[in-house]
N, C-alpha and C positions, 0 to 999 in steps of 0.2 A: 160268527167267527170263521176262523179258515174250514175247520170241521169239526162236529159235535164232538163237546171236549167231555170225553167220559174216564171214568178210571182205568177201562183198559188202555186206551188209546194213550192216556199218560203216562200208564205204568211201560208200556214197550218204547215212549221217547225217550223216558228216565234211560232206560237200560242201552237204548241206540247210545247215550251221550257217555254213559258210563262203560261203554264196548270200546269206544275209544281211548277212554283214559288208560283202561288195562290196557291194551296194546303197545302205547305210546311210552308207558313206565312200565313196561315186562322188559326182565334180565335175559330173554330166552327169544327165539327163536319161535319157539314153541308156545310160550307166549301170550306171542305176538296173532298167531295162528288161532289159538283161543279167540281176542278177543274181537278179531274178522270174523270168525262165527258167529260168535254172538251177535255181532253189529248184522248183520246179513239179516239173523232168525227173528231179530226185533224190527227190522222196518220192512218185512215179507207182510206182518200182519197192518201193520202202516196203511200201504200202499193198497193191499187187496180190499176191493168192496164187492160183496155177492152180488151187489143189485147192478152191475156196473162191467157188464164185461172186457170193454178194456181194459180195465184197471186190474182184473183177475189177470186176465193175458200178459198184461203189463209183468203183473208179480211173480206168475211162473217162468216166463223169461228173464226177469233180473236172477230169480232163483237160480236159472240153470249154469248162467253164462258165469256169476259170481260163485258156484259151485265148482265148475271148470279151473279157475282162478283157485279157487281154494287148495284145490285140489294139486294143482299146479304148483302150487307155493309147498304143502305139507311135501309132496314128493322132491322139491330140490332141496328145503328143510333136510331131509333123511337123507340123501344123499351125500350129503354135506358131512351129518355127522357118521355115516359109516365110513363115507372114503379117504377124507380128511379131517384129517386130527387136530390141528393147528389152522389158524383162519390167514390162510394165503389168498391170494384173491386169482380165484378160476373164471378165465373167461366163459367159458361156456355156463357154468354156478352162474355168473353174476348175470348173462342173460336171463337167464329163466328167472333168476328170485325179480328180476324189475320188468320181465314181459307180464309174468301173475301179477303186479303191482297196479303196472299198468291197464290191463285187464280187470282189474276191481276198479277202477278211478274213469274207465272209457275212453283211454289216449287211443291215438289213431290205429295203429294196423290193428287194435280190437276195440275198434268203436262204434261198429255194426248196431250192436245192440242197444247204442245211448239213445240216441234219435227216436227209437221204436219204444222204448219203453217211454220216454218222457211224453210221448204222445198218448199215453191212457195214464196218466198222472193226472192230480188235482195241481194247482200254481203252490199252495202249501208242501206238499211232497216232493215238487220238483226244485223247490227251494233247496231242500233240505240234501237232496240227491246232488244237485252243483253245489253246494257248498260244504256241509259237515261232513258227508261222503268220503269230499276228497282226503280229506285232515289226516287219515289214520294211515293208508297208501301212499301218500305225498313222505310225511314221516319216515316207513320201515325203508322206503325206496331211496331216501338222503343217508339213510346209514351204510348203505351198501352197492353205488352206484357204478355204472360201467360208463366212464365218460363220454364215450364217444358213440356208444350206443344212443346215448340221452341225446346226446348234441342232434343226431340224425331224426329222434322220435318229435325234438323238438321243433326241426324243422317241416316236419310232415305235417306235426298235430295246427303246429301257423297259416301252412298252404291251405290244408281241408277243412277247417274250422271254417276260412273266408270263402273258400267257393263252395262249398256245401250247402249252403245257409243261401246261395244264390236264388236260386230255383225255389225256393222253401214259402209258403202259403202259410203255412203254420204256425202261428205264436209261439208254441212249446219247440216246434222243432228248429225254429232261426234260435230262439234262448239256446238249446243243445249243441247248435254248432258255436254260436258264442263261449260256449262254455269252453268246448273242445279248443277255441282260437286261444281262449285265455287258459284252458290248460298249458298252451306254450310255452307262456308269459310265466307261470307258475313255477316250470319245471326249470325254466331258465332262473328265476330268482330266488331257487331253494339251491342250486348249484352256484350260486354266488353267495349268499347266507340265512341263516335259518329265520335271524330278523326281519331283512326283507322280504321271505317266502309269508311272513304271520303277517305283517302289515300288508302286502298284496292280499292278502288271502279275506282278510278284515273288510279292507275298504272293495273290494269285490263283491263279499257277503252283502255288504251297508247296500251298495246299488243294484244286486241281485236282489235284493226283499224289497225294495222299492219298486220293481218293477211285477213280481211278482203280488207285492199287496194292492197295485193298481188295475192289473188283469183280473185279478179275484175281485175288485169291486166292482168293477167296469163287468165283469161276467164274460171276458173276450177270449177265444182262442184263436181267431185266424183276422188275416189283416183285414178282410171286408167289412170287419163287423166295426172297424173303426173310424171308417167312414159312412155309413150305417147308422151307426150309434149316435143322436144327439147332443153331442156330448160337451161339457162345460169347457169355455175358452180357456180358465185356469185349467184344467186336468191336461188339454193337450200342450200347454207349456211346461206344464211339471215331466211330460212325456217326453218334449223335445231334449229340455235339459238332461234328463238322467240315461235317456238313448247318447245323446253325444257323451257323456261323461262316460258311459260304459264303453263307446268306442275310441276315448280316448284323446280327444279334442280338445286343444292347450288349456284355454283357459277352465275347464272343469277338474274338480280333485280325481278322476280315473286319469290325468293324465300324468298325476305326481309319481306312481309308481313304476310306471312304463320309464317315465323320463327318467331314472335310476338306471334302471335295466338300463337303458338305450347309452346312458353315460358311462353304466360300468362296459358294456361292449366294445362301445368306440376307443375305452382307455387300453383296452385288451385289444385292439388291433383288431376282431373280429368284425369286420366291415361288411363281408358277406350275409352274417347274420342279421345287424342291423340295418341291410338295405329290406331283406325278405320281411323281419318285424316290423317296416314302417309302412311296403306296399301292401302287404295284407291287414293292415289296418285300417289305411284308405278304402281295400275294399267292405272290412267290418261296417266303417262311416256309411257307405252307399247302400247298403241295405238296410242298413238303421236308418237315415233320410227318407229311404223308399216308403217306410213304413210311416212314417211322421210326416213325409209328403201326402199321405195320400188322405191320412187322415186332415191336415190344417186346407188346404188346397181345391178336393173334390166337393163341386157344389150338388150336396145332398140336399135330397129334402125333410125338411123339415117336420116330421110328425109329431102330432101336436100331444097326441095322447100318450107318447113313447118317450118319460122321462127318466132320465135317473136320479134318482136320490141316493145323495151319499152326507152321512152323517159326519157335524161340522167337526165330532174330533179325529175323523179318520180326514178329514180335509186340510186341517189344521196340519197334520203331522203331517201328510204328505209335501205340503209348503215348506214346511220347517225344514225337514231332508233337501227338499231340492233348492233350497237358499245352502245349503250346506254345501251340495254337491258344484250350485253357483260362483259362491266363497273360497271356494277349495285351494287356488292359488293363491291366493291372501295367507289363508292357513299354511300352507306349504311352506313359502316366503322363512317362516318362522325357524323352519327345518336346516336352513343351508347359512351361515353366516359367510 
């Protein structure tokens, strides 16, 4: 399995999933605040493995920076309620409650520390980290948003995602600027509606754990190992598909929610936005090919004693998903009459 599943390790998932709930249904501010702690003090032990110094490194540094955040948020919290009485909306307030927001979630001007931590992660924890993560901050930050703050963080988080991820060797750290590109995508479709923000957020998850449950069988973290790797003709077409789906290429279902986004923009006259979300998507495309190129294309050698086996029902589902991810225009279709 991803990692030995013992009763600790499940009782602190239980409570990572239920940190969010409190959050998400607190009356308060205050809260709200609670249940970011919580969520923080349950997946610190997650993440940290004694035998594993990365991963220790890893968890003191999400520690600290999600500390900061915290910290951040409780103090514009209190500010809030001693200076203002009545909930008018303070520009300088609404910065701060959605830069700590942001800062728990890894959007750009603090996303220093995504890249570095996801890099002493396991592909199971960093699942978890791009995706539930986001849910609880994505949330408090839609109830209280500064719009034109967002519109700016949006545009950043789209630029740096696609050329960060350039230069990147690193399995975990092109996933981390993907993540960051598709925070754009996020921030943008939760300021257009909350439904679209859950179905984004969904179908993002579906091809983020495909990609992740295929690095954890494959055993891969950096792109040489996948040319390298003997690897079965089926596994690198399930790779090609769910890489271009995650960047967004028509006919796969990662393209159905974009092309919302891209339709509610263009109806809004925001044309500026829509040119920047499509060229930094083509660049997302070129490093996702990069990485698919090098594995279908380089003529490895073939070692004979260096095989992998992978078990026919983790094979099985893998196919299943990526006929899905295939499919996904057919399904769509359904959606628009």
């Amino acid at each position: 399995m991803f990692f030995l599943i013992n009763s600790n390790k499940m009782f602190f998932l239980f409570i990572l999933f239920f940190s969010t709930l409190i959050s998400i249904s607190s009356n308060s501010w205050f809260g709200c605040w609670i249940g970011l702690e919580i969520n923080l003090l349950s997946f610190i032990p997650l993440i940290s493995n004694s035998s594993n110094l990365l991963s220790t490194e890893a968890s003191l540094k999400y520690f600290l920076t999600q500390s900061i955040a915290s910290i951040n948020f409780l103090f514009t919290i209190l500010i809030k309620l001693i200076l203002m009485k009545n909930f008018e909306m303070n520009y300088f307030i609404s910065i701060m409650m959605n830069s700590s927001m942001l800062m728990k979630m890894g959007s750009t001007p603090f996303h220093f520390w995504f890249p570095n931590i996801v890099e002493g992660l396991s592909w199971f924890n960093n699942f978890i980290l791009m995706t539930w993560q986001k849910i609880t901050p994505m949330i408090l930050l839609s109830y209280y948003f500064n719009k034109n703050f967002i519109i700016n963080i949006i545009i950043l988080n789209i630029i740096i995602g696609a050329i960060g991820g350039l230069n990147q060797t690193s399995l975990r750290k092109i996933m981390a600027f993907s993540s960051i590109n598709n925070l754009g995508w996020m921030l943008m479709s939760i300021m257009i509606s909350e439904n679209l923000w859950m179905f984004y957020l969904m179908l993002y998850s579906f091809l983020i754990s495909i990609m992740c449950f295929l690095f954890n069988i494959l055993n891969t973290y950096f792109i040489n190992q996948l040319f390298i790797n003997n690897m079965n003709f089926f596994i690198k077409i399930n790779l090609l598909i769910n890489f271009l789906s995650l960047g967004g290429l028509p006919p796969f279902i990662g393209f159905f929610p974009k092309w919302i986004i891209i339709n509610f923009l263009i109806n809004n006259n925001m044309y500026l936005m829509t040119f920047i979300f499509i060229l930094m998507s083509l660049i997302m495309l070129f490093f996702y090919i990069r990485i698919i190129y090098s594995s279908f294309m380089f003529n490895y050698l073939k070692m004979k004693w260096f095989k992998i086996f992978i078990k026919n029902s983790y094979f099985s589902m893998i196919n299943f998903f990526s006929f899905i991810s295939l499919s996904g225009m057919i399904f769509s279709t359904f959606f628009f009459y």
